[in-house]
N, C-alpha and C positions, 0 to 999 in steps of 0.2 A: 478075338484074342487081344487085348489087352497090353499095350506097351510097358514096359518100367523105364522110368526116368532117373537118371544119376541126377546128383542136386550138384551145385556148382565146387561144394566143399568136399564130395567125392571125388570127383575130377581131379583137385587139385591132390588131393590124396595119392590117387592112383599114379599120375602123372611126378610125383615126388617118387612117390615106391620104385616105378619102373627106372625114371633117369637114376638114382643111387645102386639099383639092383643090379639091370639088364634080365631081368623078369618080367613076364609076361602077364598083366592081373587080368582077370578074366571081370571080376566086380568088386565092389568095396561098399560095407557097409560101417557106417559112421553111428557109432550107438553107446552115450555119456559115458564118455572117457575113456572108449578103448574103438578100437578099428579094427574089421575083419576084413582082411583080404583074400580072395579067391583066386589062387595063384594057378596058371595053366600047367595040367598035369607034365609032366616031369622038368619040371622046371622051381622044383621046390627046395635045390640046390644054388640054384642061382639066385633064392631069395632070401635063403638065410645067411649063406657067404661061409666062407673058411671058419671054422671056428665061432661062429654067430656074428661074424664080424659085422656083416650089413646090416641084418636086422637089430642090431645091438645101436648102431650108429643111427638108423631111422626111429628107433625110441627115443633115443635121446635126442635129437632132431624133433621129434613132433609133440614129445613129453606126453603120451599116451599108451596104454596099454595096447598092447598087437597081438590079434590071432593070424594064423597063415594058415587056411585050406587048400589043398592041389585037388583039384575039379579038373 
């Protein structure tokens, strides 16, 4: 079985998402010009915030397209 490795620019990703959130990303995939995040199932409330509030704030913060999956 075979490892997968986060690159140093995911890391810093996910560790942005979570401190702004208080969600939980399970992985982040970094792919020209947008970011997917794999948010831990039910905690897909605490990733996009009141009103889109957080995730609105970390686009604009990271000036990148965002998907959010709950896995």
């Amino acid at each position: 079985m075979s490892e997968i490795k986060l690159s140093a620019e995911a890391i810093s990703y996910i560790a942005l998402f979570e401190s702004m959130t208080g969600a939980v990303i399970k992985d982040c995939i970094v792919d020209k010009g947008q970011i997917i995040y794999i948010v831990k199932a039910g905690e897909m409330g605490a990733a996009i915030g009141r009103h889109g509030d957080h995730i609105n704030s970390l686009k604009k913060t990271i000036d990148k397209h965002i998907e959010l999956i709950e896995y």
